[in-house]
N, C-alpha and C positions, 0 to 999 in steps of 0.2 A: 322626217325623223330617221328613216331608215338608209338616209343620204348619209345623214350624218355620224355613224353610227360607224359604216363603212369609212368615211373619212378619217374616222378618230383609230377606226383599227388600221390602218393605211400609213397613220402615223407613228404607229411602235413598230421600233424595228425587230423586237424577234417576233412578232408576227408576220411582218414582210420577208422573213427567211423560211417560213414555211411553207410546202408544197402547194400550190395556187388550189390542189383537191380539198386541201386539209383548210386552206382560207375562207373559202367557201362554205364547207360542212360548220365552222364555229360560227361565224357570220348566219348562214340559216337558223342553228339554233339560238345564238343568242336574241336573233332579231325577234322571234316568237315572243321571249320571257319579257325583255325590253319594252316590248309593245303590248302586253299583258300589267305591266307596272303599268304604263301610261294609261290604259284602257281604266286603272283602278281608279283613277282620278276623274273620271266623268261617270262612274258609277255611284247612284242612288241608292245606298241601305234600305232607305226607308220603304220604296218604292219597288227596288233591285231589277230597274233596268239603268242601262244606259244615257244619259245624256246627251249628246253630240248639238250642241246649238238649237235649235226647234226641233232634233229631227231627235227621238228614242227608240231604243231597241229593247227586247226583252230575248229570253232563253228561245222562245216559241221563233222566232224573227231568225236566230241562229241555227235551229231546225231546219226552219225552211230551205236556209242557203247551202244545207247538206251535212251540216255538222252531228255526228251524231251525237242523240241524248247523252249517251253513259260518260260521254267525254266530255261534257257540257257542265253535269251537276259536281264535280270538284271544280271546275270553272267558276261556280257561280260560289260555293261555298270560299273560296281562295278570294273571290272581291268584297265578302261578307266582312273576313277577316282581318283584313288590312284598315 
C-alpha cells in the first residue's frame, strides 16, 4: 500500500517539482493517515479490536509494541467513528 501511494505521488507533477525534503515529509505524514483509513476497515466496533485474517490486535497489543496510551485512546475513539 504504501508502494503505491508513493507511485501515485510520483505521478503528479507539481509534486515532483518539490524539494525531495519537502517529498518526503508529505509522503511520511500522509502515509500514517492513509493507513489509518485502511486500518478502519478491519476494525471490529463490536469487539474494538482489529482483525487482520486469524490474527487480532486490541489497544493492549499496541501498548506493548511501545505506543503510548494517551495517543492510543483518540485512536481508538476515531475507528469507533467511522
Amino acid at each position: 500500500m504504501i508502494h503505491d501511494i508513493i507511485g501515485f505521488s510520483k505521478s503528479l507533477t507539481d509534486f515532483k517539482s518539490l524539494l525531495i525534503g519537502d517529498q518526503i515529509a508529505l509522503l511520511k505524514g500522509a502515509t500514517f493517515e492513509v493507513m489509518e483509513i485502511r486500518f478502519n476497515m478491519v476494525f471490529n466496533t463490536k469487539t474494538g479490536v482489529w482483525e487482520c485474517g486469524h490474527t487480532t490486535y486490541c489497544i493492549d497489543d499496541a501498548v506493548r509494541a511501545g505506543f503510548q496510551p494517551l495517543l492510543l485512546e483518540p485512536l481508538l475513539r476515531f475507528h469507533h467513528t467511522l
